[in-house]
C-alpha positions as CSV (number, residue, x, y, z in Angstrom):
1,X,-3.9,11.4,-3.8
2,X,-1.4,8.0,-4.3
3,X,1.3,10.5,-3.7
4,X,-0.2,11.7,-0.2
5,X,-1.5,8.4,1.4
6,X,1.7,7.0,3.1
7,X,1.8,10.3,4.7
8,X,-1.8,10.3,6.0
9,X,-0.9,6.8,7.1
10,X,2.0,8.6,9.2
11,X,-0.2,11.1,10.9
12,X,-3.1,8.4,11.3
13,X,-0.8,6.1,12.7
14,X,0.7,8.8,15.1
15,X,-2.3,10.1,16.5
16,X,-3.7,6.3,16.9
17,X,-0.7,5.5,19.2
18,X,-1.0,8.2,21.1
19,X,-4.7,7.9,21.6
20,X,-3.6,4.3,22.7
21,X,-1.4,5.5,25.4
22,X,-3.7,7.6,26.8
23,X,-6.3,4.7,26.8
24,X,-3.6,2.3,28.5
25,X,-2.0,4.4,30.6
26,X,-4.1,7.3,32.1
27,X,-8.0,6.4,31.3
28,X,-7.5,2.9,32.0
29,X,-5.6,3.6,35.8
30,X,-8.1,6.2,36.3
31,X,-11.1,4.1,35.9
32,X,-10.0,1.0,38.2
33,X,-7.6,2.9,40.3
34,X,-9.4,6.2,41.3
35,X,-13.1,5.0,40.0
36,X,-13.2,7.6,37.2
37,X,-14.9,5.6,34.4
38,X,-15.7,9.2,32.3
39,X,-12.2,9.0,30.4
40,X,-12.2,5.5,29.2
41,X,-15.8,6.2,28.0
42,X,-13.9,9.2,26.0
43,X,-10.6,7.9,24.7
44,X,-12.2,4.8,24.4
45,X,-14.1,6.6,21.8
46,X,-11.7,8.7,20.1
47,X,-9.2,5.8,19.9
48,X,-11.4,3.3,18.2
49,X,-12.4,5.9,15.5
50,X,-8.7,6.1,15.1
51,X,-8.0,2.8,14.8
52,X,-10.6,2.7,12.1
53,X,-9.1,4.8,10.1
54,X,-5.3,3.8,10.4
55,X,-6.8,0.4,9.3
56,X,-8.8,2.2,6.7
57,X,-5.5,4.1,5.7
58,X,-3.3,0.7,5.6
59,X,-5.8,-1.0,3.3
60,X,-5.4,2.4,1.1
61,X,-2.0,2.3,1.0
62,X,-1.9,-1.8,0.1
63,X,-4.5,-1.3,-2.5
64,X,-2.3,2.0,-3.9
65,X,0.8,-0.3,-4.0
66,X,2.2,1.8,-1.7
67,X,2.6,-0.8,1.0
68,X,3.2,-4.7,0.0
69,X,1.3,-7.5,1.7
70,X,4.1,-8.3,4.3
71,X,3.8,-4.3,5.3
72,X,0.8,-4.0,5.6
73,X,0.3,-7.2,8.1
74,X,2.8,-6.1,10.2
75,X,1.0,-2.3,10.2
76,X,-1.7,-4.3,11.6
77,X,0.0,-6.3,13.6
78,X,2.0,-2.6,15.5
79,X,-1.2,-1.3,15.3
80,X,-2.5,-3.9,18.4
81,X,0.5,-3.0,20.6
82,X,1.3,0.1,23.0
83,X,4.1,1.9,20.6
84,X,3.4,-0.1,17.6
85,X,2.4,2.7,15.1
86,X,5.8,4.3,16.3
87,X,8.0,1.5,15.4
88,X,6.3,0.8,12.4
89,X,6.4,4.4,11.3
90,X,10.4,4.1,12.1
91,X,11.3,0.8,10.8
92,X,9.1,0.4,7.5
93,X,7.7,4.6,6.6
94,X,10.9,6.3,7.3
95,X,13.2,4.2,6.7
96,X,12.6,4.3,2.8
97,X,12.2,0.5,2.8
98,X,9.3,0.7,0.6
99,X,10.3,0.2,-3.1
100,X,8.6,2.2,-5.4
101,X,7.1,-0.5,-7.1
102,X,6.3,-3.3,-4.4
103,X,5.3,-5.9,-7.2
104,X,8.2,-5.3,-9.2
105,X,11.1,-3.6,-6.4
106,X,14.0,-4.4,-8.7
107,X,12.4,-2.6,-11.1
C-alpha cells in the first residue's frame, strides 16, 4: 500500500486539476455568461469530492513518509490554484526529489 500511495496521489492530483479547469473555465462562463447554472451544480460536485481526496491522499502520503512537511504544504498550497496539481506533480512527484527517507534523506 506505502509503495502505491504517491501514485494515487498522481492520478488524484490529475483528475482534481482537471476537474478544476473545467469548473474555472467552462461551468463557471457558462453559468454567468450564457445563464446555464446546471454545470457548476455538477463539476462543482465532482471537483469538491476530488479535492477531498487529493487532500485525503497528501495527508496519506505525509503520514507514510512519503512526502515531508514542506511537500506536503506546498501540495496544498498547488492544490488551490488553476494548474497547481500539474506543477506539483512535475516539480516535486516526478522529478524524484523525494528522498527515500524524508526524516533521514542523507541516509
Amino acid at each position: 500500500m506505502s509503495g502505491r500511495v504517491l501514485q494515487l496521489l498522481r492520478i488524484v492530483g490529475n483528475f482534481e486539476a482537471v476537474s478544476y479547469l473545467l469548473l474555472v473555465f467552462i461551468a463557471m462562463p457558462l453559468k454567468y455568461l450564457a445563464d446555464q447554472p446546471s454545470m457548476v451544480s455538477v463539476v462543482g460536485m465532482v471537483h469538491g469530492v476530488l479535492f477531498i481526496l487529493y487532500v485525503v491522499a497528501i495527508l496519506a502520503a505525509l503520514l507514510m513518509r512519503k512526502l515531508t512537511f514542506k511537500q506536503a504544504v506546498f501540495g496544498f498550497i498547488a492544490s488551490l490554484l488553476p494548474f497547481g496539481p500539474f506543477v506539483f506533480d512535475r516539480k516535486v512527484l516526478n522529478k524524484g526529489s523525494i528522498p527515500a527517507d524524508p526524516v533521514n534523506p542523507k541516509a
